[in-house]
Structure formats: structure tokens, C-alpha cells
PAVEX-346463 format. One record per residue (C-alpha): residue in three letters; z negated, y, x negated. Coordinates in steps of 0.5 Angstrom, whole numbers, plus 500, padded with zeros to 3 digits. Each point is the difference from the previous one (the first is absolute). Last residue first. Example, Ala and Ser with C-alpha at 12.3 -4.5 7.8 and 13.67 -1.06 7.14 Angstrom:
// residues 2
Ser486498473;Ala498493502;
// end
This chain:
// residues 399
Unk439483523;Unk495505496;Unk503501493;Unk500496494;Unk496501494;Unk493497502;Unk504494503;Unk503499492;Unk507501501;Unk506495499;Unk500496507;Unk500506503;Unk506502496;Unk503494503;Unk498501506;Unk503507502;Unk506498496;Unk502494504;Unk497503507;Unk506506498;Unk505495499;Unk499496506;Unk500508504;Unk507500497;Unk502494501;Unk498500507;Unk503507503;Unk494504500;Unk497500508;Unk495495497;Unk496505497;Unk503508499;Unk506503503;Unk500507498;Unk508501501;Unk501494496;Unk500506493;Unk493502502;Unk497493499;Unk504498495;Unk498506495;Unk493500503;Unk500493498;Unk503501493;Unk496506499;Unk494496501;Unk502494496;Unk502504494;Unk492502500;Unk497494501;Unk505497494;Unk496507496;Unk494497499;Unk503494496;Unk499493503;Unk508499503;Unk502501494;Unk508498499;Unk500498508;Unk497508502;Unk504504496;Unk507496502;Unk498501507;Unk499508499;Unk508499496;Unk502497506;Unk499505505;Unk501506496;Unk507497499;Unk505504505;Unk506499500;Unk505505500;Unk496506502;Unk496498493;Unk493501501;Unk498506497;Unk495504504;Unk494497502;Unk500492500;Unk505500494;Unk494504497;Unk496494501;Unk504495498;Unk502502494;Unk492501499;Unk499493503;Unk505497495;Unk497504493;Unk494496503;Unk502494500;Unk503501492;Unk494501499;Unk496494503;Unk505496496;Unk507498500;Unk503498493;Unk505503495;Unk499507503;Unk506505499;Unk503501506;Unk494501504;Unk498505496;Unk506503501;Unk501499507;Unk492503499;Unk504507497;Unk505501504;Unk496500506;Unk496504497;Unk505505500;Unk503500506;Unk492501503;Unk499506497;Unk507502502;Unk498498507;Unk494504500;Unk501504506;Unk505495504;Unk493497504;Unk504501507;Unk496503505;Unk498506492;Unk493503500;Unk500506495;Unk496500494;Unk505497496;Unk504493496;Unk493497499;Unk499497494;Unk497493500;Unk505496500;Unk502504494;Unk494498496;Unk501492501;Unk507501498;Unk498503494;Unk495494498;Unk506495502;Unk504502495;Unk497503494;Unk508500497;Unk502507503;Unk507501500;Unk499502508;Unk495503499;Unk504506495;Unk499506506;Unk496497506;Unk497507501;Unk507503500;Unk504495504;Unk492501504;Unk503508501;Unk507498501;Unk498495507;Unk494505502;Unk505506502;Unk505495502;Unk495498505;Unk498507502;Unk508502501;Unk500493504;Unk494503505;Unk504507500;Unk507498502;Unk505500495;Unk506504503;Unk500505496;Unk501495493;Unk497502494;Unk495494500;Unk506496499;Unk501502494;Unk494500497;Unk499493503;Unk507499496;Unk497502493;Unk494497501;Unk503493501;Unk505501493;Unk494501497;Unk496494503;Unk505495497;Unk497494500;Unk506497503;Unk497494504;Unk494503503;Unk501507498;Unk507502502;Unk500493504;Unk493501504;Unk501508500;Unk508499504;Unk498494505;Unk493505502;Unk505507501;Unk506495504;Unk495497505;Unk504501505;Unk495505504;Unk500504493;Unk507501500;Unk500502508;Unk496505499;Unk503502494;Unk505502504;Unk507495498;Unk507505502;Unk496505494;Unk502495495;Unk495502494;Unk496494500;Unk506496503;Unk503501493;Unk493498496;Unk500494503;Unk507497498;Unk499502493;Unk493497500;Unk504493502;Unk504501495;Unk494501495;Unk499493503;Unk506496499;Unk496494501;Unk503496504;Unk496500506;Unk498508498;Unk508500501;Unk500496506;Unk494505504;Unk502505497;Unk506500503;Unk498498506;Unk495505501;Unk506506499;Unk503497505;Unk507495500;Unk507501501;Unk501504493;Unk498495496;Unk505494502;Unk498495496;Unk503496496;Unk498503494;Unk494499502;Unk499493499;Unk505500493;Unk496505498;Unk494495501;Unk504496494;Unk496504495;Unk493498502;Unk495505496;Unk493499496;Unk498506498;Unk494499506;Unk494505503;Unk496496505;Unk500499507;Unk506503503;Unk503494498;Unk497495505;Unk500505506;Unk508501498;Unk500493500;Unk497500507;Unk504504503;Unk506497498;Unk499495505;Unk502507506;Unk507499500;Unk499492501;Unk495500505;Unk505506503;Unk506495500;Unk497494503;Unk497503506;Unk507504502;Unk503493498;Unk497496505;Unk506495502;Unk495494499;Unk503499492;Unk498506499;Unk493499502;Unk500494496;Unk501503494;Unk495505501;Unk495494501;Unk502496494;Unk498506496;Unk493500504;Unk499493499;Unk501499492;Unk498507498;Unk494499504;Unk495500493;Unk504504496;Unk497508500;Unk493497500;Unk501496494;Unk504506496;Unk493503501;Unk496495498;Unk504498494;Unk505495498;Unk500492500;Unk500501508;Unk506505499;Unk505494497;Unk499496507;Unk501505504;Unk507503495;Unk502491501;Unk498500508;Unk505506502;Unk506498495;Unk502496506;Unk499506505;Unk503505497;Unk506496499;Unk501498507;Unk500508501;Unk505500496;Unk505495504;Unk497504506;Unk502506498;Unk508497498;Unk501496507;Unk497506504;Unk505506496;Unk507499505;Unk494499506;Unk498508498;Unk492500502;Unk499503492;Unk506503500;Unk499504506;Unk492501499;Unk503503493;Unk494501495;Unk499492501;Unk506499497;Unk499504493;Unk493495499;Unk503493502;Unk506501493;Unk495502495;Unk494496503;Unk503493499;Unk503502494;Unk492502498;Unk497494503;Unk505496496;Unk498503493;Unk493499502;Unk501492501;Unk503500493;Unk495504498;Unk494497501;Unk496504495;Unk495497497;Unk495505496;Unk493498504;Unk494504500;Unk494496499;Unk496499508;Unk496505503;Unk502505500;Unk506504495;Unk506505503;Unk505499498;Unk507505500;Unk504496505;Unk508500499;Unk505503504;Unk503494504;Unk493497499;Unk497505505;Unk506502504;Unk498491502;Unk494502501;Unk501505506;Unk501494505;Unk494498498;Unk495507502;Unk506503503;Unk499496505;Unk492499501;Unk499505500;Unk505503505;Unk494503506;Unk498503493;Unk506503499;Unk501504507;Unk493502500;Unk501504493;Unk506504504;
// end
């Protein structure tokens, strides 16, 4: 499954950005000052777009039906003209809403003309699966903002047709998070869903980053891995995992809270979740959830990029790399680049390269050199250069 998301980056990545600012995107401080313009006019006529495109495209019928192709089209257009304006605005905002927006232009106009070529099939999945990226915006940092008129995007949706992972997934989109929990802890309990294939589906680690992450109510997480843990059919490697999940809620009891920020991050990094050696990395998954939290936090709250700021990035990406990176897009790869471009002269800039490289490399099927794709092994050259540039020769590693 994860595969399948990375194969549609690039996608969902700018496609994704149109959710983002129909929902609204909580900040994320970098390297330039936080902006607090709003296009707004531009996102109200995303977000009319978006409320008559999306309930189509959860109908292959409707969404291919002649009678509809005059009226998809005409919304589609509209994407695509607002596309350059909400680019535009992105580049006056943070690194991470940049990295969201840059393509928009194109890869809407794409999808447009993918419907106009009779390739509606192609055209509807890229549109069910744009809310991945909002959902991966939102389920970064904690927000009381809400957005009133999602209701009338999800009121028009018929819920009952769609799986449980498309339920979460547009109402965490359109921030109706404790909602989304309910959905969740419903197919927790449903004994037609084996907790085999809960876990292969991504619902457990879906359900801690928004309870934890997003939510930050780790008692209402306990309560439901308590639950959950009673079930017969449990195998015993998840039993073992859950088992470990509730003791770190215990051990992380009040960190959430916590204003040392970057300092408990740097402890919890360093926690291992248990003694036994997990294929998957999924044991410190709570401890890693909430340093999460909290470097977003950090990250959140500084006025200025600096080598501390850089390094709350390598952090993030480090335990993204290992065992939270998001099933819905991943962002490891982007927060390890971002670490690297901000200090590239700090010891630890070495380190986020190697995880990035590993990640890469192993994530391409164990391609190395040449055989990456271009861009990817252009950046990778990139960033190995600039850190050399920035390290003395005695520091640096042999090439």
C-alpha cells in the first residue's frame, strides 16, 4: 500500500493542495516570515469546485455519464485557472506548503486534460485520491480551527457507499477528527474486519497519529487499545505490539503538554519501545507519535529557521523514516531535505543524508547511482555537495 502512494507522489502531492487550502493549512514556520494573506476569493472558488467534483468522482457512472462531462469539465476548468493564483500565494508561505503547491499549475491542467482525452477512469482516481494530501497536511499539528462549510462537502456525500478508509480519510480532510476516531473505533470492534487486516490497512498507525498527533488525547487512545487487545482473534506479534503501545501512552503520560519541546523530543528519539526485535520498526511507534507532536510544535512556534529548527526537521524525519511515516503521503523524505538545506554544515545534516539515502535507495527497489530516477539522484548529488561544501575536511567523512 505504501508502495502504491509512492508510485503517485508526485500526484497527490500538488493535486493534494487544492484540499489543503480548502480546509485551511495550520503554518508551518521555515525559512521565510509567516504570511497571513489569504486568497480567499481564489479558495472559495476552489472549495465550490471541489464540492460539486468530488461526489461525482465517488460514482464511476456518474463521473463518465455524457449527461455530467459539460458540467466536470466546466469545474475542472476552474481548478485549473485558480491553479496559478493558490501557486503563486504558496511561494510568499512556508517550506512545507511550498513543497505542497509547486506543480499545482501543471498537474491540475494534467487531470483536466485527461478528462477532456475520454480518460475518466484515470481522472476520477486522481481526484478521489487528492484528499490524501490534505489529510497528511492536517494530521500534523493539533488545530481549533474548524472550517463550517466542509459540512456542506460532506453532506453531500453518500457515506454509506464508501469504506471505512474513505471515511476517515475526508473527514480528517475536513477536519472532523474526533469523527474520524469514531469511524475507526467502530471497525476496531467489527468482527467482519480480522485485526490482520486492520493492521495491514494502516487503520492502527492512521488511528494513534490523529488520536495522539492531532487530537492529543492519549486517554481516549488507551482506552480503545485496551479494548481492542481483548479481542480473541488478536494474533499474538499485534497483542505484543499493543501491549507495548499502552505502556509507552503510560510512560509519555503528560509529554504532550510538555513546553521543553525539542529537548523531550531528543529523549523520546532515543527510547526503544522494547527488547525484542520487530520487521517492521512498529514498537516505539507511540514514542515516536509524540515526539512528533512535539518537534511539529517546536517547529510551529519559531519565528526564525535556525540550526535548531533544522534539526527538529532531521528528527521528524528520522522517526517518519522508521515508523510513522504517514500511509497517506509520505513526508520523511522532505523533512530529512528540508534538515539538510537549513544547516547543511551541523553534524547532524550527515546523518539526515544518510537516512535519506537508505530511504531512497531502498524505497526504489534497491536502486543505487545512476539507476535512481534523474531527479532523484540530482537532488541526492545536491545535497551531498552541499554539506561537503559546509564541513571542514577533517570533519567529513571519506567520499
Amino acid at each position: 500500500m505504501r508502495e502504491a502512494w509512492r508510485r503517485n507522489m508526485t500526484w497527490l502531492r500538488t493535486v493534494g493542495v487544492v484540499g489543503l487550502l480548502l480546509v485551511g493549512h495550520p503554518t508551518i514556520a521555515t525559512a521565510e516570515k509567516k504570511s497571513d494573506a489569504q486568497p480567499r476569493a481564489e479558495m472559495s472558488q476552489v472549495f465550490e469546485a471541489i464540492t460539486h467534483l468530488l461526489p461525482l468522482s465517488l460514482s464511476d457512472e456518474r463521473w463518465s455519464d455524457p449527461a455530467n462531462r459539460a458540467e466536470i469539465q466546466k469545474w475542472l476548468d476552474l481548478l485549473a485557472s485558480r491553479a496559478v493564483a493558490l501557486e503563486s500565494h504558496a511561494e510568499q508561505r512556508d517550506a512545507g506548503f511550498r513543497n505542497l503547491s509547486r506543480g499545482l499549475s501543471s498537474d491540475v491542467d494534467e487531470i483536466r486534460e485527461r478528462f477532456r482525452a475520454g480518460r475518466y477512469e484515470e481522472s476520477r482516481f486522481f481526484m478521489i485520491e487528492a484528499t490524501g494530501n490534505c489529510v497528511a497536511c492536517h494530521s500534523r499539528l493539533p488545530s481549533a480551527r474548524q472550517f463550517p462549510l466542509a459540512e456542506q462537502l460532506t453532506n453531500q456525500l453518500d457515506f454509506s457507499r464508501l469504506s471505512a478508509h474513505e471515511k476517515t480519510q475526508i473527514l480528517v480532510a475536513t477536519r472532523r477528527f474526533s469523527d474520524a476516531m469514531d469511524v475507526w473505533e467502530a471497525a476496531f470492534v467489527d468482527p467482519e474486519i480480522t485485526p490482520g487486516q486492520l493492521d495491514m490497512g494502516g487503520y492502527l498507525l492512521d488511528y494513534l497519529t490523529i488520536g495522539l498527533r492531532v487530537e492529543r488525547n492519549p486517554a481516549r487512545v488507551r482506552k480503545t487499545l485496551v479494548q481492542f487487545r481483548a479481542r480473541p482473534d488478536l494474533p499474538l506479534y499485534l497483542g505484543r505490539h499493543v501491549d507495548g503501545w499502552v505502556r509507552a501512552l503510560d510512560a509519555t503520560k503528560g509529554d504532550l503538554e510538555r513546553k521543553d519541546r525539542l529537548e523531550r523530543a531528543r529523549q523520546l528519539v532515543r527510547t526503544r519501545g522494547t527488547d525484542v526485535i520487530s520487521p517492521l520498526g512498529r514498537d516505539q511507534v507511540v514514542y515516536d507519535l509524540v515526539a512528533a507532536s512535539l518537534l511539529l510544535q517546536y517547529i510551529d512556534a519559531a519565528e526564525e529557521p535556525g540550526a535548531s529548527v533544522a534539526e527538529a526537521y532531521y528528527l521528524l524525519g528520522l522517526v517518519e523514516s522508521r515508523s510513522v511515516d504517514s500511509y497517506w503521503v509520505p513526508q520523511a523524505e522532505f523533512h530529512l531535505e528540508t534538515a539538510i538545506r537549513l544547516a547543511p554544515g551541523e553534524p547532524f545534516a550527515r546523518d539526515a543524508y544518510a537516512i535519506l539515502e537508505e530511504y531512497l535507495i531502498l524505497g526504489y527497489g534497491g536502486a543505487s547511482g545512476s539507476d535512481l530516477p534523474t531527479d532523484v539522484w540530482s537532488t541526492l548529488n545536491e545535497l551531498r555537495r552541499l554539506i561537503d561544501e559546509h564541513t571542514a575536511p577533517d570533519e567529513g567523512e571519506a567520499s
